[in-house]
Structures are given as structure tokens and as C-alpha cells.
Steps between C-alpha positions, in 0.01 A plus 500: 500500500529130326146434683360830379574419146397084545150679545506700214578205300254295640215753463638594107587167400135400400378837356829473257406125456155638452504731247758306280235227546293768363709613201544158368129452468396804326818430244355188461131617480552757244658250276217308462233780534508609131416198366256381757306887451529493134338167479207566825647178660344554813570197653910588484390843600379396851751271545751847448267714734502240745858495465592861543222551778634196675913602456500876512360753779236755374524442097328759316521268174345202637191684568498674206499204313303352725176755460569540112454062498167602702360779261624300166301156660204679628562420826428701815796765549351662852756334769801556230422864473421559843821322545698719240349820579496461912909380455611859310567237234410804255717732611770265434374432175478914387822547658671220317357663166618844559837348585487304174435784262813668642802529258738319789207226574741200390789680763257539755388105481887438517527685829176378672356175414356450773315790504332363178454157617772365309232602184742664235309861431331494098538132486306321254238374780408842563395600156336146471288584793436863387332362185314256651359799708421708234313230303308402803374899474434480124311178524114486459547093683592639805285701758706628767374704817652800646763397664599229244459780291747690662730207578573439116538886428791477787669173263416713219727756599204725487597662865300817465187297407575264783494774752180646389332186449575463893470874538834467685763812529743438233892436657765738382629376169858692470580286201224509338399848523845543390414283185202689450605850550751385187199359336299791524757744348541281189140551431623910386646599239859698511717787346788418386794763438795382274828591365744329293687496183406451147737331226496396137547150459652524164749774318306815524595854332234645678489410872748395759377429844284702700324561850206426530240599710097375552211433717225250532182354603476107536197316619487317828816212555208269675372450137658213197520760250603835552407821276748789466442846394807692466679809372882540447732731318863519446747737470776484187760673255366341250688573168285736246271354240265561237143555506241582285355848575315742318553377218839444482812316671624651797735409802425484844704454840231293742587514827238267700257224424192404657261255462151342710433155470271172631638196614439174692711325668460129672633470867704168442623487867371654832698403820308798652848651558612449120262557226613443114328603239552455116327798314334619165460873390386657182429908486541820255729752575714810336873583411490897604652666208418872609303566242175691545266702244268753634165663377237682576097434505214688677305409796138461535476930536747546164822585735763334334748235703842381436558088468803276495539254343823262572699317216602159638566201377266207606615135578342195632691337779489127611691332818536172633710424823482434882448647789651408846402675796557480881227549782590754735195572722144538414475623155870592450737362250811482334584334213697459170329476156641412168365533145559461170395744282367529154421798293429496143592896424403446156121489640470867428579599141619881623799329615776443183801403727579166540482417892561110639176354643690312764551606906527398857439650843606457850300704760494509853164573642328545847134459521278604779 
């Protein structure tokens, strides 16, 4: 048994020595390589590919670097490629993207180093070398050939373009399809149902709190700035008051309120789980007093028809507040919204109560 495991120690002993041989160089590397890429010291740059080709087995980075030294210097890039391409070094490469963009990419590093080459996933390197890509594509100084072409697409992070410009099968993306499924339903718009309760801010003879109820349409959540239409209503005792009808004074017991309005909002944080979203409305609506007038006029062929005509009182409403909402699964969502509300009643002159302006509302809403 003691010479079983004397063997296993001797054959492990220099892959462990190996790859912590390994890890100490790309630390080190990576240190330096921001500064040294930033500046196009090239000189220090081969020194570090030499390094990490020299002290670590099968290093994706050192020939990425090394071929992106090639294309920025003019140089010829066929061997590299071949050397890249032949080695499944891009497989690597759109695997260790995909694993970056996941939510848990900083746990997964933690739990498998080694699988990453002891490269931390979204370090700074990476984006360094993605820009450096994507200016090499932009630039009119620079002719590059197919496979160059396709080459700087992969450091892009332009996968799908690298496959075609190969005309290779795309792998399986699970991530990223994930990412893009999610994408691709922020690009519609949703309904949104609420409910919630209404309240006067200040001391208020006429309304207490109330439900209240709504529904809306909001633009897509991939956008900056979001429109809103929406309608909402709400349900009261409100105490009597006086209106102007006919005329002359009368009182009248509303029971609901309603109102349509535009808005904006700005989405101020998107986690693609959490979204938050400050908002501004503005819209016309009616206190429903019950009131109604009828009459009579003829058609086109002199038969006469009865009308209505319903006595409400007008306002102008105007909200500002936030939205918070929680992603469920493809266009679903839940969410709490607050607003403050202001609503001069005095706006229509049928109105001779005296109502306070001042409001606020807590809904609860699902869109979908």
C-alpha cells in the first residue's frame, strides 16, 4: 500500500509543481499586461508570451496575444492561426465567454481555476483585447484575409460572425441563448395589471383611502427611456360636494374616479433580474358624479334618437414615483410602484368644493 501511494506521489508531484509553476506566471503576467497593451510595448509583450508559452501547457492567452501582436505589426499570422485554430484554442476561448457572462462567473473561477488557466473570467485583459479586436475590424490601416478576418471576430466576441466567416456549425451556447432569449423578450412591450390603494396626503373632507385598480401598456425594458400609456380608476365614499350644474349649485355623491395618462419613465438600474424605474405621468380624467342629460336629434332619414350626455367633473392628473419590478420568466413581472400624486381640482370651474390637490399610491402590479 505505502509503495502504491510513493507512485502516486511521484507521478503527481510535478503536475502539482507544474501547474502552481503555472499559476504564478499568469498572476504575474496579468499584472504587467495592462500597462504593456495600453502602451503597444511589444518588446515586454514577447518577453510575456514567451513567458507563458514557455511556463504553462496549452495557453490559450499566449496565443491570443501572440496573433493580435502579429495582426497589429503587420506581420504574417498563418502558423499562429493554424496553430490556434488546429489546437481547439477557440473553443476554449467561446466557452470561457459564455462562462463569463454568467451571473455566478466570479464563483465559478473560484471553483475551477484551472479550468481557466489561472485567467480570472471578465478581467481587465480580456476587455483590453476585445477592443483591440474590434478596432482592428473598424480600421481602414489594416487589411486582413479571411481567416484573420475571422480570427479577430472570435477576440471580438463576435462568435456568430466567427462561425460563418469559417462557415463552421455553431457549438451549443446554453448561456448565451439563455441571455438572448431574455434579450429578445425585452425588445416587446407588456400589460401591466395593478391594484393598490389611494390616500390623501394632507387633511381631506372629501376622500379617505381607496382601492385602486388599473392597467397598462409600457414600451420595451431593452430601451433607456420607457413610455407608458395607462388607465386607472378608483373606487371611494367620497363625502358629497358641490358642483355647478344647470345652472345652479347642486350636490353630488361620486363614487369612482378615472383617469388616462402618458408617462416616461428612465430605467435607472437593470440587473436583468431587478429592474427600477423612476416614472413621469400626466393625463385627463373624470370624477363620476352620476349626472347625465339626455336629448333627442334626428338621423340622416328624420327618425329621431335619444343621446346622453354625462355630467362629470374634469381634472388633470400628474404623478411622479418609482417603479420596482421582479423578472419572473420571459415577459412576466411583478413589481411595486409608488407615486405621488397631484391634482389641481380647481382646474375645472364646475367644481365649487374645495378638494386638497395632494395624494399618494401604492400598487402592486404584474405585467406580462
Amino acid at each position: 500500500m505505502r509503495f502504491i501511494l510513493f507512485i502516486i506521489i511521484l507521478v503527481y508531484s510535478p503536475y502539482c509543481l507544474a501547474q502552481q509553476g503555472c499559476e504564478t506566471l499568469v498572476t504575474a503576467s496579468l499584472q504587467r499586461l495592462l500597462s504593456v497593451l495600453v502602451k503597444n510595448d511589444f518588446n515586454q509583450l514577447q518577453t510575456i508570451i514567451n513567458t507563458l508559452k514557455g511556463g504553462c501547457d496549452k495557453n490559450e492567452l499566449a496565443l491570443r496575444l501572440e496573433i493580435t501582436q502579429q495582426l497589429v505589426l503587420q506581420q504574417n499570422t498563418d502558423l499562429s492561426i493554424k496553430a490556434y485554430l488546429d489546437g481547439r484554442y477557440d473553443d476554449i476561448l467561446v466557452q470561457r465567454f459564455d462562462d463569463a457572462a454568467s451571473k455566478k462567473a466570479n464563483e465559478q473561477y473560484r471553483r475551477n481555476p484551472e479550468k481557466y488557466q489561472y485567467f480570472p473570467l471578465n478581467h481587465k485583459v480580456d476587455s483590453l483585447l476585445k477592443l483591440k479586436a474590434q478596432a482592428l475590424l473598424s480600421s481602414e490601416s489594416y487589411t486582413l484575409n479571411p481567416r484573420e478576418t475571422a480570427i479577430v471576430y472570435l477576440f471580438a466576441d463576435y462568435i456568430d460572425n466567427f462561425y460563418d466567416e469559417l462557415d463552421k456549425t455553431p457549438k451549443k451556447r446554453p448561456i448565451i441563448d439563455k441571455i438572448k432569449e431574455a434579450d429578445k423578450m425585452k425588445d416587446a412591450p407588456t400589460i401591466g395589471v395593478h391594484a393598490g390603494i389611494f390616500s390623501p396626503l394632507q387633511r381631506n373632507t372629501a376622500y379617505g383611502v381607496a382601492p385602486a385598480f388599473g392597467l397598462s401598456l409600457m414600451g420595451p425594458f431593452s430601451n433607456l427611456f420607457i413610455p407608458e400609456l395607462s388607465y386607472k380608476f378608483r373606487v371611494h365614499e367620497a363625502a358629497p360636494f358641490d358642483m355647478k350644474y344647470k345652472g345652479e349649485i347642486r350636490e353630488v355623491s361620486p363614487r369612482s374616479s378615472h383617469f388616462i395618462s402618458l408617462g416616461i419613465g428612465y430605467k435607472v438600474y437593470d440587473s436583468g433580474k431587478i429592474i427600477v424605474l423612476p416614472k413621469l405621468n400626466s393625463g385627463l380624467g373624470f370624477i363620476w358624479t352620476g349626472l347625465s342629460e339626455s336629448y333627442y336629434q334626428e338621423d340622416e332619414y328624420g327618425n329621431e334618437e335619444r343621446n346622453t350626455s354625462y355630467k362629470n367633473i374634469n381634472t388633470w392628473q400628474n404623478s411622479i414615483g418609482v417603479a420596482s419590478m421582479l423578472h419572473i420568466k420571459r415577459k412576466t413581472y411583478i413589481g411595486l410602484e409608488t407615486n405621488y400624486h397631484f391634482i389641481p381640482y380647481s382646474w375645472d370651474s364646475r367644481l365649487k368644493s374645495n378638494i386638497p390637490s395632494h395624494y399618494v399610491s401604492l400598487d402592486l402590479f404584474i405585467r406580462f
